[in-house]
N, C-alpha and C positions, 0 to 999 in steps of 0.2 A: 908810198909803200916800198920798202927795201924789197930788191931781187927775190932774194933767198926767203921772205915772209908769202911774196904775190905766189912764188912755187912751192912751196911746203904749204900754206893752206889753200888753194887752187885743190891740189889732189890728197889734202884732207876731206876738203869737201864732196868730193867726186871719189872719196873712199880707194882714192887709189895711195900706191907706194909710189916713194919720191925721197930722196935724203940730198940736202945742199947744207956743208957748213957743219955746224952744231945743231940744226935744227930738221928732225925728220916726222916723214909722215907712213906710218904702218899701215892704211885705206882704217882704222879702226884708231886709233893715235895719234895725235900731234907730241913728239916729244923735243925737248929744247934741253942743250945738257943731260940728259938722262932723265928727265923728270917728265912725265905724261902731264903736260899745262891743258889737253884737249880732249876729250873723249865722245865718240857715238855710244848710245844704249838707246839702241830703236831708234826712234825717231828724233832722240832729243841727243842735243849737244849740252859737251858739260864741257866750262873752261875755269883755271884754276892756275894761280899764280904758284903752288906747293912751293910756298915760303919764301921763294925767290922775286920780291917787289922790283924787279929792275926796269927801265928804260928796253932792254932788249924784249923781256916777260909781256910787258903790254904791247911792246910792238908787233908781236907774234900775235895776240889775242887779240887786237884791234884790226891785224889784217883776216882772220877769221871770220871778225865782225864787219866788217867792210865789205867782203866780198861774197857773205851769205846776204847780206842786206841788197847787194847786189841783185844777187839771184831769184829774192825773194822781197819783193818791196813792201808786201804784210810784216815782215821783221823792224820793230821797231830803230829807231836809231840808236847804239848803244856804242858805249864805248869807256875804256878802262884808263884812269888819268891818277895823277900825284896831285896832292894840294896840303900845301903845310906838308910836310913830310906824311901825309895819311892817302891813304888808297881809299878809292872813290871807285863808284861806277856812276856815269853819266846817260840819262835819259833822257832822248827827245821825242816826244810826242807826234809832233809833227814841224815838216820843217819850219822855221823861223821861229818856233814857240821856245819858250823857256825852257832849260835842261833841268831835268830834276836830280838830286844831286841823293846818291847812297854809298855811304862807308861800305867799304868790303873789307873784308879780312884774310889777308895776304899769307897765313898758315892755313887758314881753317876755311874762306870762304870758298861757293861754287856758283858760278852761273849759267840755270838749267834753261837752256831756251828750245821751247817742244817744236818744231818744227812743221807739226800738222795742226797743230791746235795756236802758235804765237804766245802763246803762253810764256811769260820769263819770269823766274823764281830766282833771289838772290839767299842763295844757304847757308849756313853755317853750321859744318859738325865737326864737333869736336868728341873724344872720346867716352865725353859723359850724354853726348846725345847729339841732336839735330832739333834746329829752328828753320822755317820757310817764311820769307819776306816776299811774300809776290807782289811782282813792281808794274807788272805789264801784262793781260788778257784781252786777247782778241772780242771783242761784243759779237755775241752769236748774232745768227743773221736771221730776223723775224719770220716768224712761220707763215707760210703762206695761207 
């Protein structure tokens, strides 16, 4: 993970202020070039390529995801990849298992990961609506 990614989401996550480079963090915003790719609403994280599919774009989002999974090793494995020129999110279940593989959409998509619940939703709204793909939910824990 690039410097300037481990300190701008570091104190995204920890909702602090931080700016290195092109890429700052407002404790409430990740932005990279002027564009918010990151956002807190409660509990959940929302990340978002806003149109910009780059190599710098995931690498900002992936170290997000890296070092919330970190934090939190209920978060599943995830992470934002190219294949054939198409945007991907990649899903591992558990280590060593097969990644399960979902188009994202590099204008329109979001991925909402709830933080207290594990929950990860892969969105897509566009101005005639919103669609929810939920990819990943924690199993509640048997009642005693």
């Amino acid at each position: 993970m690039r410097k300037v990614t481990n300190e701008t989401a570091s104190a995204f996550l920890d909702r602090e202020r931080c700016t290195v480079g092109n890429t700052c963090s407002t404790g409430e915003d990740l932005i990279l070039h002027g564009n918010v790719i990151a956002s807190w609403f409660e509990d959940t994280i929302i990340l978002k390529m806003c149109g910009w599919p780059s190599v710098t774009t995931r690498e900002r989002l992936n170290g997000v995801l890296e070092l919330l999974q970190a934090q939190d090793p209920e978060i599943p494995w995830l992470r934002f990849a190219q294949r054939k020129g198409k945007q991907k999110l990649l899903l591992r279940t558990s280590w060593g298992a097969d990644s399960h593989e979902f188009d994202f959409d590099p204008d329109h998509g979001q991925l909402w990961i709830d933080t207290r619940t594990k929950t990860v939703s892969n969105w897509t709204v566009t101005p005639t609506g919103a669609t929810e793909e939920r990819i990943f939910w924690k199993t509640p824990e048997p009642s005693a």
